[in-house]
N, C-alpha and C positions, 0 to 999 in steps of 0.2 A: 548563611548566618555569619560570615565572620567569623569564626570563634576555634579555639582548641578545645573547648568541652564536646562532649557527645550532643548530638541536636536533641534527642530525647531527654535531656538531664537537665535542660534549659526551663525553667522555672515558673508555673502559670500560677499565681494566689499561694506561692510559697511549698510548691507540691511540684515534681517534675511532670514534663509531659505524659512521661510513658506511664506515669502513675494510676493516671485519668484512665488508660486504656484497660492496665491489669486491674482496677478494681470494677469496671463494667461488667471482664469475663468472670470475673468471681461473682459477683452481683448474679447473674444467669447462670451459675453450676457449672463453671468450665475448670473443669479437676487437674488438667495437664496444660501448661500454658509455655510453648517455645519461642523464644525471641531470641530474634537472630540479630547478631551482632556482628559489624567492621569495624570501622573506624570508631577508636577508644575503647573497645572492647572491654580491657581491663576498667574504668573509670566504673560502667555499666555493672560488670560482674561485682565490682568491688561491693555497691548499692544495693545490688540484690540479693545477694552471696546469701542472704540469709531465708529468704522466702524458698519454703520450702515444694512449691507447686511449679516451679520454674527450672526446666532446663536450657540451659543457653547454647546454642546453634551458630558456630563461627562461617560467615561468606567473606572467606578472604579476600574475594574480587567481588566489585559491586556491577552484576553484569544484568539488573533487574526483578522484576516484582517475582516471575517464574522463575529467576533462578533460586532467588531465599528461596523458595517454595521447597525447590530441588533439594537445597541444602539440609531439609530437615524431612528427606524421603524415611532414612535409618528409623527415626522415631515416630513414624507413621504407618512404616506396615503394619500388617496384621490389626491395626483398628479399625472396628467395622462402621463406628459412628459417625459423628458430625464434625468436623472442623469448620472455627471460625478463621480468616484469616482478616488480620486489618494491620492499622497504620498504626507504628509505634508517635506516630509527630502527629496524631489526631486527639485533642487531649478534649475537647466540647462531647466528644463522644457521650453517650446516656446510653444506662443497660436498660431503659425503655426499648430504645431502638433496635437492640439485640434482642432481646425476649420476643420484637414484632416479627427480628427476621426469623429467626428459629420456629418459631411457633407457623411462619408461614410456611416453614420449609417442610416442615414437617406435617402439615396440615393439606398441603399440596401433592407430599411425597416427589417432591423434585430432586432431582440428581445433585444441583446448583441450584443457590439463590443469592441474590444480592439486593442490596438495600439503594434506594435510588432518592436521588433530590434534584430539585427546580432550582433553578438558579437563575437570574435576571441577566447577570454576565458572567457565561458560564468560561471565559479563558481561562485554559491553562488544566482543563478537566477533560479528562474522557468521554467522547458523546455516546448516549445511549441508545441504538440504532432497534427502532420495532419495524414489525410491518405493518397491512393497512387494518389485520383484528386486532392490534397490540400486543404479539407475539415478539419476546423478545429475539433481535436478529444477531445483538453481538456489541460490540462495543469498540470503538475506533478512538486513540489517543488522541487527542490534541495536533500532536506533528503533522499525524497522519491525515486526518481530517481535508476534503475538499470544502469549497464552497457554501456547498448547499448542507453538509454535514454539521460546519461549527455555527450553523446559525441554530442546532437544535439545542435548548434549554434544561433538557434531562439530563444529569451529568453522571459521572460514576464516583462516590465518595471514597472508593477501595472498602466497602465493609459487603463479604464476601462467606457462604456457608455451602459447603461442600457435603457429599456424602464421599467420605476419605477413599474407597478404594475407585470409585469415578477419578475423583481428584489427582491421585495416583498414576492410573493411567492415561491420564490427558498430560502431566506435567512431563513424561514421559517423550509426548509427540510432540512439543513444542519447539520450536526453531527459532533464532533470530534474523526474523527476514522484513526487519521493519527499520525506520529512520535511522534510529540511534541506534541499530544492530545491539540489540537488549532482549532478553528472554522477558516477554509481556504475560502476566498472569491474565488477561483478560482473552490472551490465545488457549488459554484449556477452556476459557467460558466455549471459545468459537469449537473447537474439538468434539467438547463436550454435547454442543448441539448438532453437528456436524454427524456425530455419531448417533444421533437418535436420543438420547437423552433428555427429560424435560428438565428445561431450567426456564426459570422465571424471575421477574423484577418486581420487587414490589418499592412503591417510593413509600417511603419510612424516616427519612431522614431531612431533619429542619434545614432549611437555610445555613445558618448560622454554625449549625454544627458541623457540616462537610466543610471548613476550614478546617485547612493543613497550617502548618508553620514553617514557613521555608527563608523565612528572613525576620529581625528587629522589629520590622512594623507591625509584621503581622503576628507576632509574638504579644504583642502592647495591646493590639486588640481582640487577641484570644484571652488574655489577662483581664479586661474591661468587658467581656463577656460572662467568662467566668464569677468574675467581683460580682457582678450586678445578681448569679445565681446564688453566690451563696447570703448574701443580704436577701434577698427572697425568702429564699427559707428560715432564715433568723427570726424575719420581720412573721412568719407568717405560725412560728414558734411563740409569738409572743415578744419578741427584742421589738424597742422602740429604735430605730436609728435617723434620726432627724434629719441631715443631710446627705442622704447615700452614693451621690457623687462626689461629694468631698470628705469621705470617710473609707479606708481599707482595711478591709479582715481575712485575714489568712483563713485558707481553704480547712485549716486543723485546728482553729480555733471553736473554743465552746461558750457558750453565753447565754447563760437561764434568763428565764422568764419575767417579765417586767423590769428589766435591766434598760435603763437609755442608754446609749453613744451619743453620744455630740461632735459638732462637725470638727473636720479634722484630727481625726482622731487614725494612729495608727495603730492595728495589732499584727503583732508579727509571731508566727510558730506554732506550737504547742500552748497555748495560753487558755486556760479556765478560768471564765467570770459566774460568779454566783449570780442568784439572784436579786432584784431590785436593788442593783447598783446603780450608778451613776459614773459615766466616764468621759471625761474631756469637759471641752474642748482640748486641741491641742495637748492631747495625749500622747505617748508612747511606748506601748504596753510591748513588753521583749518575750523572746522565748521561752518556755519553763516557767511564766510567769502565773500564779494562783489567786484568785480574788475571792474571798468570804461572800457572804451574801450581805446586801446591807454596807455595801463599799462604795466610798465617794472618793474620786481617785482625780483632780482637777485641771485646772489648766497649766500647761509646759509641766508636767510630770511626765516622770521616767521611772519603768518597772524593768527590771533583767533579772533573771533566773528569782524572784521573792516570791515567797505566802503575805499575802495579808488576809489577816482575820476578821471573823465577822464584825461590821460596826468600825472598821479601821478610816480616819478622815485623812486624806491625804491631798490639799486642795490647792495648791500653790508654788509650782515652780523648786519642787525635789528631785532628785534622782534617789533610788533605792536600788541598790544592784545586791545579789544575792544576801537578803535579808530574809530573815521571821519576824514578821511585826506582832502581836500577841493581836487579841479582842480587843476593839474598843480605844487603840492607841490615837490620840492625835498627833500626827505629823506635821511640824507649821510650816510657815512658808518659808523655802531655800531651803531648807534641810536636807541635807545629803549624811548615803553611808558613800564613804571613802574605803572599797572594797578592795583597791591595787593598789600595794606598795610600790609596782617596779618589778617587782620578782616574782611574785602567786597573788591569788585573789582567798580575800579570808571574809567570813561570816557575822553577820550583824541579825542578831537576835533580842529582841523589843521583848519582855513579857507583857501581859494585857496590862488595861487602865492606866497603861503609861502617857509621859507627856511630853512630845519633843518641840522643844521654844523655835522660834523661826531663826533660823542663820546658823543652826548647830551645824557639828561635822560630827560622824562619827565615826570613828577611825576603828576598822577591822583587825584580826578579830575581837569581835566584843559581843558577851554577852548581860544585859540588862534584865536585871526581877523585874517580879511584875509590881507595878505602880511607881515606878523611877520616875524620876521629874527632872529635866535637861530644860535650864536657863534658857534664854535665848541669847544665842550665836558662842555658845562652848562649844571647844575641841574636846570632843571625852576618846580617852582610851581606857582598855580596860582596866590598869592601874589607875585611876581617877574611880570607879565605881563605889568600891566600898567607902571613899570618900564623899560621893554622892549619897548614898544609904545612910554616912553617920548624920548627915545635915539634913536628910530628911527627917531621921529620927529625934533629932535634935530641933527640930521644928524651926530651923531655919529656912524652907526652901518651901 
């Protein structure tokens, strides 16, 4: 990857990888969830510190998939259940796919089971070795692999369900007696059969989804996978999104029903759109940002940490950064709050039925009643207000 961040912390649809993975195993009922942690360690703990279903597991030396294993024996005795184990860098993961492994594993009463996928060019993958009933035989890396081996298309995605004290004692018997001298988690699968054990494969896993992330590129296309699932579900919620390859919406964005996007349009974060809004083109909705229902929000606008209310028109090249616009305001074109001094950032609050002329500034903090009326291209601060109110009332404005 290049990078000094954690690989897992690295960002698909504005969510980390590893995010994708911990909300699968919650998704499927998994009540205890260890992730083991190297390199950055603290970065990881810092992000998680707070989820209370996570214990974190330090492998000071990165010596293989069996060794994490090893590393997290202490909090796995004495459980008699199931363990999943998978890739914190596999972020396309779906707890469809868990639930099918589980459900088989359990269906089957296997000791082992793992989830399998086809792949057209399976480099850089595990092959997945049956005999001639389709029994599975074992699983051979990449490195390892002969010939007649890496031309097989079954691959191993690492998503992997144990019954824990099998597991236990296989990780036990494991050696590193292979290319990279690395403890292979796919040697307790060999153990495991070895000792009479059933394990089985079931393929459960799409294409698309057995991508790992191990560099920028492939990073850009788990991103561009991701994008395309959650416009999916928007669209099939109800959102009109008109051009979906030239539109991005963060994997924590919300957006009611009968709402369009228009192309080019960016939302980034925690962003809530009501419904039957209209947004963009050439949008750029920020984090913390809130839309009423019945919002027209247009083109080269800009939202950072604001509410706007229901009925709010905002059509024409503004920025709004942490604003309250009331109901019903018009915002004309070029109008901007000017929310940084230089030093802190301060609050611009619109009450409803207000009217901001095209070219205004409005300089922070400032709070406006509702039905204020702002010229077109005034600086208001909030000493200008009550001077505003007397000329409205005064029926000059």
């Amino acid at each position: 990857m290049n990078t000094k961040l954690p690989k897992v912390l690295h960002e698909v649809c504005g969510r980390p990888m590893l995010a994708y993975v911990l909300d699968a195993c919650r998704d499927v009922g998994v009540e205890k969830i260890l992730v083991v942690v190297g390199y950055g360690k603290e970065e990881i703990v810092e992000r998680y510190k707070d989820d209370g279903d996570i214990v974190f597991v330090e492998q000071a030396e990165q010596k293989g998939t069996g060794h994490a294993v090893m590393c997290c024996r202490e909090h796995l005795e004495g459980f008699a259940g199931q363990t999943l184990i998978l890739c914190g860098d596999g972020p396309l993961i779906r707890s469809e796919t868990l639930e099918t492994l589980t459900a088989k594993h359990a269906s089957e009463m296997s000791a082992a089971t793992l989830a399998t996928t086809i792949l057209e060019d399976p480099t850089g993958y595990g092959r997945i070795i049956r005999d001639s009933y389709g029994n599975i035989q074992g699983i051979v890396e990449e490195n390892d692999c002969d010939e007649r081996q890496r031309r097989i298309k079954e691959v191993n995605p690492a998503y992997y369900c144990f019954n824990t004290p099998v597991l236990l004692n296989a990780i036990d018997k494991i050696t590193p007696n292979n290319v990279k001298n690395e403890y292979y988690l796919t040697d307790a699968l060999h153990i495991t059969i070895a000792s009479g054990h059933k394990v089985i494969a079931v393929t459960a896993v799409a294409a698309e989804d057995a991508m790992g992330v191990n560099d920028r590129a492939q990073l850009s296309e788990a991103s561009k996978i991701m994008q395309a699932r959650i416009q999916e579900k928007l669209m099939s919620r109800g959102v009109t999104i008109v051009d979906p390859p030239n539109t991005w919406i963060d994997a924590r964005a919300e957006v009611g029903q009968d709402t369009v996007i228009e192309p080019f349009t960016y939302i980034h974060g925690m962003v809530k759109i009501g419904r039957n809004c209209r947004v963009g083109p050439f949008a750029y909705v920020r984090d913390e940002t809130v839309l009423g229902d019945d919002v027209v929000l247009g083109v080269f606008t800009e939202l950072k940490d604001t509410t706007l209310r229901a009925g709010v028109r905002a059509r024409h090249h503004s920025y709004l950064g942490d604003a309250v616009i009331g109901e019903n305001v018009n915002i004309g074109a070029g109008s901007i709050t000017a929310n940084f001094d230089g030093a802190s950032i301060g609050q611009t609050m619109i009450g409803r039925d207000s009217y901001i002329g095209p070219g205004a500034v409005l300089i922070a903090p400032l709070e406006m009643k509702a039905g204020s009326h702002v010229r077109p291209g005034m600086v208001v601060r909030q000493e200008d207000v009550k001077d505003l109110e007397k000329r409205k009332t005064g029926g000059n404005d």
